[in-house]
C-alpha positions as CSV (number, residue, x, y, z in Angstrom):
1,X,124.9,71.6,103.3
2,X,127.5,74.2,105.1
3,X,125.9,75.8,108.2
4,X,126.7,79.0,106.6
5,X,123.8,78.8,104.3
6,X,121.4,78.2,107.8
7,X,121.8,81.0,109.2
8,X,123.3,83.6,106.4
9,X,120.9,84.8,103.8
10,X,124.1,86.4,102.2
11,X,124.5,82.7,100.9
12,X,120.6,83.1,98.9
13,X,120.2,79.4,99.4
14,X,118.0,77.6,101.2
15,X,119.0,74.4,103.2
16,X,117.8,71.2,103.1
17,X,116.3,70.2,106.1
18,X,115.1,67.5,107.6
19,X,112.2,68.1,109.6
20,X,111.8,66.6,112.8
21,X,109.7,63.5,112.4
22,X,108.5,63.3,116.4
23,X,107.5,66.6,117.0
24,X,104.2,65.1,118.5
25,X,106.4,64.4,121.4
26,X,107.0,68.2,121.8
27,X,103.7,69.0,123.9
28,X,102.3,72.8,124.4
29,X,102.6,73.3,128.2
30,X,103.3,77.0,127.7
31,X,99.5,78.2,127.8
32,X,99.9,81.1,130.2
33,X,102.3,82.7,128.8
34,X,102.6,86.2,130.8
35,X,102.7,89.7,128.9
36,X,106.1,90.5,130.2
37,X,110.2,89.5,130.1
38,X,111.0,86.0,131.1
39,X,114.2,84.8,132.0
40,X,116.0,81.6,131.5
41,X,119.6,80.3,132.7
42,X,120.9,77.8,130.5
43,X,123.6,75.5,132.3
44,X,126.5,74.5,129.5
45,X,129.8,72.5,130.7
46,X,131.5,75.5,130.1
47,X,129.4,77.8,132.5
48,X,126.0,79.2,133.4
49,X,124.1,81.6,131.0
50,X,121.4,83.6,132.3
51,X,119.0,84.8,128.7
52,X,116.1,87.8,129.0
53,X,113.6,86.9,126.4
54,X,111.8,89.9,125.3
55,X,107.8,90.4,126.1
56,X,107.9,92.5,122.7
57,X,108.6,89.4,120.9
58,X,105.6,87.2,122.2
59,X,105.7,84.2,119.3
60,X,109.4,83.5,120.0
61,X,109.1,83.8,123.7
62,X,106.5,81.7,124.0
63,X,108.3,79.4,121.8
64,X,111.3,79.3,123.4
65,X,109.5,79.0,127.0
66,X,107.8,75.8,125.7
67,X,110.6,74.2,124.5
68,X,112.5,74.8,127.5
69,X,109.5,73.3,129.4
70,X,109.8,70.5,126.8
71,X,113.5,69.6,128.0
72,X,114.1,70.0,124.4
73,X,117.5,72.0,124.7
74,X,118.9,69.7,127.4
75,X,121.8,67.4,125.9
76,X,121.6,69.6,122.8
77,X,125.1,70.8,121.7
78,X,126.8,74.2,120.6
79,X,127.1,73.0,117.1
80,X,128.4,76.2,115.2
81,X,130.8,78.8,117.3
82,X,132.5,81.6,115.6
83,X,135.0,83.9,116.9
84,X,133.7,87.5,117.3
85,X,130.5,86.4,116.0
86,X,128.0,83.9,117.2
87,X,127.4,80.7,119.1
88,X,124.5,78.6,117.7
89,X,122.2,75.8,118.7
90,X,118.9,73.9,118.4
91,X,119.7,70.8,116.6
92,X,117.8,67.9,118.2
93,X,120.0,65.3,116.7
94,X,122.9,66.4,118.1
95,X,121.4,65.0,121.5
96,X,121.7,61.2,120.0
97,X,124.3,61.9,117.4
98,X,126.8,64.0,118.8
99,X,129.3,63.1,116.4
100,X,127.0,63.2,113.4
101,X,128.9,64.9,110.3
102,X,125.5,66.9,109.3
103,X,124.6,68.8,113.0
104,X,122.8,72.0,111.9
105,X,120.7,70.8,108.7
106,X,118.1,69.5,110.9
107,X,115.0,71.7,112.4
108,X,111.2,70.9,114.0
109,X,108.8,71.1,111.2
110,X,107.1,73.8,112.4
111,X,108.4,77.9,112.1
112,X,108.0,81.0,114.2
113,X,106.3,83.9,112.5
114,X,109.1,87.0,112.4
115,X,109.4,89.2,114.7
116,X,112.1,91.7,112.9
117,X,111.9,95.4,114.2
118,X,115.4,96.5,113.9
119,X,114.3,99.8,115.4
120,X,114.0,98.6,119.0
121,X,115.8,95.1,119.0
122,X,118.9,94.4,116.9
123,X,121.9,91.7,117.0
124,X,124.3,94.1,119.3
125,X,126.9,91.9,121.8
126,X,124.8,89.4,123.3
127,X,121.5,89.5,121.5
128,X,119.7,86.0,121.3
129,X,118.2,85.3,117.9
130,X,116.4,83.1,115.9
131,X,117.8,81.4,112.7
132,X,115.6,81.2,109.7
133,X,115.4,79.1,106.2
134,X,113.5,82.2,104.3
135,X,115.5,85.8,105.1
136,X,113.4,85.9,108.0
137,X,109.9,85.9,107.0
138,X,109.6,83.1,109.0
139,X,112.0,81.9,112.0
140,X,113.4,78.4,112.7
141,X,111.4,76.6,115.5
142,X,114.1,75.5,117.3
143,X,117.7,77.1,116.4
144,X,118.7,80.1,118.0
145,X,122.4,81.8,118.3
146,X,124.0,84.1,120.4
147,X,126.2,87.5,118.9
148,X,129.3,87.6,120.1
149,X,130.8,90.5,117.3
150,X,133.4,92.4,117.2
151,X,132.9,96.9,116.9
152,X,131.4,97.5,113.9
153,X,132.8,100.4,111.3
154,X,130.6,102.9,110.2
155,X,130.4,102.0,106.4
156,X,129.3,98.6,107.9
157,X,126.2,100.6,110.1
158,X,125.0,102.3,106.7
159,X,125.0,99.5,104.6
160,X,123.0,97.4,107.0
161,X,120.7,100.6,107.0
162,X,120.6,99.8,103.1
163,X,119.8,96.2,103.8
164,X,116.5,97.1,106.3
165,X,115.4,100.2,104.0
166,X,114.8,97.3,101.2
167,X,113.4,95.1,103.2
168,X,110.8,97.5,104.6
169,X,109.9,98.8,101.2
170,X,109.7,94.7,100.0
171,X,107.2,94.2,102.5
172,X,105.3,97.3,101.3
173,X,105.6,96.3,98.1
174,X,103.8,93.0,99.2
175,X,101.3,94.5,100.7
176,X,100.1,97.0,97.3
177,X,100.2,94.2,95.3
178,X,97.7,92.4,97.1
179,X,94.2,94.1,95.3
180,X,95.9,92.9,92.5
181,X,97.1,89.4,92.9
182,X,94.6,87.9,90.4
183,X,95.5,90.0,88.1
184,X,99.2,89.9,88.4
185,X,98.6,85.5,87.9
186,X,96.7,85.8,84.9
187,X,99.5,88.2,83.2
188,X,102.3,86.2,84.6
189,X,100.1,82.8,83.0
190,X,99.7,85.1,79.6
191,X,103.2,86.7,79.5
192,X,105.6,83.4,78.5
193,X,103.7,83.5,74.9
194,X,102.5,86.8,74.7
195,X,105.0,89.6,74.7
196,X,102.1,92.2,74.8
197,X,101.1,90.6,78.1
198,X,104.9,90.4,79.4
199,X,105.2,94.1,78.7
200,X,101.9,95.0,80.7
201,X,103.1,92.9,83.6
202,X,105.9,94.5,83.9
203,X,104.5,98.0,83.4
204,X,102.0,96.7,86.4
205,X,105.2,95.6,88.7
206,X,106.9,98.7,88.2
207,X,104.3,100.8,89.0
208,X,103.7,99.2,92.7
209,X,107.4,99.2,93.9
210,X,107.7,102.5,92.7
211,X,103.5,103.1,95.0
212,X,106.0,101.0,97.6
213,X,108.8,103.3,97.6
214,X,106.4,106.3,97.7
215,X,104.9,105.3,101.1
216,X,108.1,104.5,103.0
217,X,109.4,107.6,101.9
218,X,110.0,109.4,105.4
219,X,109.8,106.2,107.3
220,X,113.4,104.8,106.3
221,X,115.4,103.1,108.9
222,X,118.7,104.4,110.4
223,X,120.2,104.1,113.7
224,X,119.7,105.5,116.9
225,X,122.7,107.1,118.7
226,X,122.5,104.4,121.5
227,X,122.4,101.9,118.4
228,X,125.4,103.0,116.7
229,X,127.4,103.8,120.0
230,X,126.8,99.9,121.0
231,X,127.6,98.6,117.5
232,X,130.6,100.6,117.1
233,X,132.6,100.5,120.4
234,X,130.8,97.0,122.1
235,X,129.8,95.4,118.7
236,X,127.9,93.1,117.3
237,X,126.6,91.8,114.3
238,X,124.5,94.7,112.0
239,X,124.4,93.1,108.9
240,X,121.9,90.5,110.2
241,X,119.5,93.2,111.4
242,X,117.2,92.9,107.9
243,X,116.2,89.8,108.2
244,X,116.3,87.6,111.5
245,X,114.4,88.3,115.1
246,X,116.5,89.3,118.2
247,X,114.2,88.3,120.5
248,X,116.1,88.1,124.2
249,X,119.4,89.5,125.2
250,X,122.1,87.5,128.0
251,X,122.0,89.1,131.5
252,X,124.2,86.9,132.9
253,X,127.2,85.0,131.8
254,X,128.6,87.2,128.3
255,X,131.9,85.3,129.5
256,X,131.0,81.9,129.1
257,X,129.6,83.0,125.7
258,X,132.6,84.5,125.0
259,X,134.7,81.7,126.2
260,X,132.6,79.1,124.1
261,X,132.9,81.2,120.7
262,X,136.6,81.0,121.1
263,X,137.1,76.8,121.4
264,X,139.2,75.4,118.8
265,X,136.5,74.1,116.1
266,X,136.6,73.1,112.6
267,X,136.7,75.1,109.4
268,X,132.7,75.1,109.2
269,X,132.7,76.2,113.6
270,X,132.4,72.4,114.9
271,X,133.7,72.2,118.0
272,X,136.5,69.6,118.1
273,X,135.4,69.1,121.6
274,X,131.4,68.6,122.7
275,X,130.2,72.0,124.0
276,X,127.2,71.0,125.9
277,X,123.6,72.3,126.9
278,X,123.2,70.5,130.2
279,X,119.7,72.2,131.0
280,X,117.8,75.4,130.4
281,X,115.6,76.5,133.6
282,X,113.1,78.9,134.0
283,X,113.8,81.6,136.5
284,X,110.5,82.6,137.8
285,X,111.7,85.3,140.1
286,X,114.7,86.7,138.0
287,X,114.5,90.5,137.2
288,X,111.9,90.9,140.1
């Protein structure tokens, strides 16, 4: 399993996991989580990285915060780096088998619901993000990456716009189609031997993407100024707006990010040498 297919959904396959088989040991300490920003500065043999997680994005804040308080990242290694585009962690393995051929396949056994609103938070230079198995609809528990990214061209700004416009008007076709769900499962049970029923089915789907399209027409996506003026002269990673959470942004440290996306790694982004996680803290009084 290539880590491309983790993270990408350009791949459209889904990796084989392993889930996690002591999550037990992962305890929920985070109970109080407060309604605002939360900082964390995440201490790597390469340098200190100081990470905003957003209050907007309460399920993978909360997450994150718990994991930290878990000492779950700590000894975890940058298992995937990319040059002018991401760093990536959350591989519990890699803590016990550092050298292991397979770093990146494995995840908790328990997801993140998304938290995708390309509007307000998207993968500019620096964003923190959540991977996911499913395009998004639901995040990895554990793995997260950093955009490093390069300026992004205009062309590539208006197909990602192309990308989220979809997206939206998938999820609205989801939603119309739920009065008729029972419905839609007894012609999709009829259809494979009668070609009556096949035809009505499909009559039925076509009639509630086009009721989808219909209401998100005058709510399509596009790109604020500040958007496209980040993407375009400090970069950034657009394409991966559609479909994965930003969830926190780095403060402090863009250098050390940086400096650990550019190590000398293997064809699939293995660092040829161990870029480690020493510990993630919680900065209570950070951004006060």
């Amino acid at each position: 399993m290539s880590f491309l297919a983790f993270l990408f959904f350009s791949c459209g396959e889904a990796p084989k996991a392993e889930p996690q088989k002591d999550v037990s040991m992962i305890k929920e300490l985070n109970l109080n989580s407060p309604d605002s920003d939360q900082y964390v500065l995440m201490a790597t043999n390469m340098g200190d990285i100081v990470i905003k997680l957003y209050r907007e994005t309460p399920g993978h804040r909360k997450n994150f915060i718990n994991l930290v308080m878990n000492g779950f990242y700590d000894g975890q290694l940058f298992y995937r780096v990319k040059k002018d585009m991401l760093i990536q962690s959350g591989d519990y393995t890699s803590k016990t088998n550092p050298n292991g051929a397979d770093l990146g396949v494995t995840d908790v056994d328990f997801t993140v619901r998304s938290e995708i609103d390309p509007f307000k938070r998207y993968h500019k230079r620096g964003a923190l993000a959540a991977a996911s198995f499913n395009k998004g609809d639901f995040s990895s528990g554990a793995h997260f990456y950093i955009v490093t990214g390069k300026p992004a061209q205009e062309n590539d700004l208006k197909l990602s716009e192309r990308k989220v416009n979809e997206e939206l008007v998938n999820k609205m076709f989801f939603e119309v189609q739920k009065p008729y769900r029972q419905q839609i499962h007894r012609l999709n049970n009829a259809a494979e031997h009668d070609v009556k029923k096949k035809e009505e089915l499909s009559k039925l789907i076509s009639k509630l993407k086009a009721e989808a399209r219909a209401a998100m027409k005058g709510k399509e996506f596009s790109y604020s100024k500040e958007q496209r003026r980040m993407y375009t002269k400090t970069g950034g990673l657009p394409h991966l707006d559609a479909h994965y959470t930003v969830f926190g942004e780095v403060v402090e440290g863009m250098d050390v990010v940086d400096n650990i996306s550019k190590v000398d790694a293997t064809s699939k982004g293995r660092p040829r040498n161990h870029v480690v996680i020493k510990k993630v803290t919680i900065l209570d009084s950070y951004g006060k």
